[in-house]
C-alpha positions, -999 to 999 in steps of 0.1 A, spaced: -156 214 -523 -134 209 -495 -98 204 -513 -82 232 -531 -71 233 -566 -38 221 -561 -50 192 -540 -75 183 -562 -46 180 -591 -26 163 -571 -51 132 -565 -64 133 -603 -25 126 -611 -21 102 -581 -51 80 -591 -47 85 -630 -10 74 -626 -20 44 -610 -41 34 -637 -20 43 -672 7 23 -649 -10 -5 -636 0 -4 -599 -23 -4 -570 -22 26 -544 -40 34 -512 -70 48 -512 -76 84 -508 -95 89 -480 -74 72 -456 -47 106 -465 -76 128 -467 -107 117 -445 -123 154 -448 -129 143 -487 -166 145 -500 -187 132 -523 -185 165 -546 -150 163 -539 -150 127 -551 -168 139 -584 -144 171 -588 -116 146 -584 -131 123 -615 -136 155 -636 -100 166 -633 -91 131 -649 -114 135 -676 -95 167 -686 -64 146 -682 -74 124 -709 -89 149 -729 -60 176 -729 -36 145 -743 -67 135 -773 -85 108 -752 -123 110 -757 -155 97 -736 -171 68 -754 -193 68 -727 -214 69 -691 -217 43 -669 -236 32 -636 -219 15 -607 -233 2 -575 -261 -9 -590 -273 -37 -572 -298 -30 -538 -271 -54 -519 -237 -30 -528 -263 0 -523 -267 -13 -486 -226 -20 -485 -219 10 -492 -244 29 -472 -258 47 -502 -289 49 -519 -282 57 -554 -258 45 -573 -224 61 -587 -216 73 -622 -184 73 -641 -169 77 -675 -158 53 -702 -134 66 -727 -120 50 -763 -87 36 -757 -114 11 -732 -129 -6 -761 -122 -40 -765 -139 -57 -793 -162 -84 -791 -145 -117 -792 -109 -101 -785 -79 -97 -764 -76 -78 -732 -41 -70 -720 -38 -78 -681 -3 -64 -681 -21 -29 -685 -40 -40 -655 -41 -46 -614 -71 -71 -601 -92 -74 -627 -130 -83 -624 -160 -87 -649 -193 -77 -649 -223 -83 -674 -246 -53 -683 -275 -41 -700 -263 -8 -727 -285 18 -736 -275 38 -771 -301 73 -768 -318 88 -797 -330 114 -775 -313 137 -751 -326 128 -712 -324 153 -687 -337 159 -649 -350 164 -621 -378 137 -624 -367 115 -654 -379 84 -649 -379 46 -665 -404 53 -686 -388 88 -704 -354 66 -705 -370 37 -728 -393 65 -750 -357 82 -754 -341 50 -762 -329 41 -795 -316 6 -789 -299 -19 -766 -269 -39 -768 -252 -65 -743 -221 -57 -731 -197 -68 -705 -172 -45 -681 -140 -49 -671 -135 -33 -640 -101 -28 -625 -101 -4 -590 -70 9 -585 -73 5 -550 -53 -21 -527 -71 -57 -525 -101 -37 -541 -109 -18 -510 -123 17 -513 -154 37 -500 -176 60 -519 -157 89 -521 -126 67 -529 -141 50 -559 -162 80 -579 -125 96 -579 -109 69 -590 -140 73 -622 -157 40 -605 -128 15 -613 -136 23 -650 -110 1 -673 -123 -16 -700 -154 -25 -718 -166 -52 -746 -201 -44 -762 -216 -69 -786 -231 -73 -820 -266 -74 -813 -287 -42 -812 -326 -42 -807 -347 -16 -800 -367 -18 -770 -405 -34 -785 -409 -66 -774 -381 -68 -750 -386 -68 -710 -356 -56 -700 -363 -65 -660 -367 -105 -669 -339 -105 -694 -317 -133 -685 -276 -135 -689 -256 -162 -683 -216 -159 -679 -190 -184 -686 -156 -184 -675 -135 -209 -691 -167 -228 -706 -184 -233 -668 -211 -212 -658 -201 -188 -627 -227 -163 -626 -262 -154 -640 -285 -126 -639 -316 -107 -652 -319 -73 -659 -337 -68 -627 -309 -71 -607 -301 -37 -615 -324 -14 -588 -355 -35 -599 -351 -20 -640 -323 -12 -659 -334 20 -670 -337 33 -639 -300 36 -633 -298 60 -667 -328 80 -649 -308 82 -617 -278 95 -640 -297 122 -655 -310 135 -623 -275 132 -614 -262 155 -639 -295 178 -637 -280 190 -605 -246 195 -624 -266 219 -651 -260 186 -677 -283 168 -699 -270 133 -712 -270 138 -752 -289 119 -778 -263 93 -792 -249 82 -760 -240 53 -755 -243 43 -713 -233 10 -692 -264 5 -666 -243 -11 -643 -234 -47 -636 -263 -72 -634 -241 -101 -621 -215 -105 -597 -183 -91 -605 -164 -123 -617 -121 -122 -609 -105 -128 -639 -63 -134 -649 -40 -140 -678 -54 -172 -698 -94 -170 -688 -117 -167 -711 -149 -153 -706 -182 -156 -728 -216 -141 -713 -252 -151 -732 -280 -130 -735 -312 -136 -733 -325 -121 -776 -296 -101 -776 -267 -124 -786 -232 -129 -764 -199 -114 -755 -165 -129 -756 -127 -119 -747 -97 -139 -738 -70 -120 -713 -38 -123 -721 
């Protein structure tokens, strides 16, 4: 790392403030260019402990970045990973509260649930779906807590990839019989269609952004668990959403996803 302890406390509370208060700040890298990505990382682990040390627990992993075309924007060439924890969980068909957030946007994703524990270097699509237990369709609400949504890499894997909410659905299949890279989604916003998607959108397969995050945590010493439940990262454009929008995203065999924002 490049930041000492007491910096490194100082931005987890900076950035973790911003979210539990719903206000935007500057991002911060424009304070502390020198930052890296382990820095970035280090940064997001502090706020875990945050959360943990006041009884908050992670529901979950997630992907972010996903998609070759942000890959390129941000100059990287695998994606992010961040946390999802339980106060997050919106169920399906229910309310979000946009007064306990900034800007808002939605994405719709593929879910993996793990009956097996992956771990790296090497994992690949195929040991993600043989440790796979099922799938479910989900939908993120992400919510940077940057200015105008405006970060950089280091930026957003502090700030736990604009983790805010998420909404998973009803419908669980196992993998037989599905092909997860043609799967289709189609989201609604307000009953008019403003975005779809396959699962391909997602680096070509949407397992391979689980295999990337074990690889990820293999050089962390870290396995993913069996029973883990994991966002593979946004298959459709991230979709704005306010106070009185309803979204509703269909899925190809695997059902849909609803909320209202209030």
């Amino acid at each position: 790392m490049t930041i000492d302890q007491k910096t490194l406390d100082s931005l987890a509370e900076y950035l973790e403030s911003a979210e539990l208060e719903a206000r935007e700040v500057v991002k911060i890298t424009d304070a502390h260019p020198q930052l890296t990505l382990d820095d970035g990382y280090a940064i997001q682990a502090a706020i875990r402990a945050r959360k943990e040390a006041r009884g908050n627990q992670v529901a979950g992993l997630k992907a972010g970045l996903t998609s070759r075309a942000k890959m390129k924007q941000m100059g990287v060439e695998v994606p992010c990973f961040g946390l999802l924890f339980d106060y997050m969980s919106i169920a399906n068909g229910g309310d979000v509260k946009t007064s306990e957030l900034i800007h808002p946007k939605v994405e719709a994703e593929i879910a993996f649930v793990l009956k097996a524990p992956l771990r790296g270097p090497g994992c690949h699509v195929g040991a993600v779906l043989a440790a796979t237990d099922f799938v479910v369709p989900a939908v993120e609400i992400i919510d940077s807590r940057y200015e105008n949504f405006r970060f950089d890499l280091v930026s957003v894997v502090a700030d736990n990839t604009s983790s805010s909410r998420f909404v998973v659905g009803s419908v669980a299949r196992g993998i037989e019989g599905l092909d997860l890279r043609t799967l289709g989604m189609v989201m609604e916003k307000n009953g008019e269609v403003v975005a779809m998607a396959a699962g391909a959108s997602v680096l070509g397969h949407p397992a391979e952004a689980i295999a990337q995050l074990a690889n990820h945590l293999a050089a962390r010493g870290e396995e993913i668990p069996a029973g883990t439940y994991i966002m593979s990262g946004g298959a459709t454009e991230a979709i704005p959403v306010a106070a009185g929008d309803s979204i509703q995203v269909r899925f190809q065999d695997l059902g849909s996803v609803s909320m209202r924002f209030v």
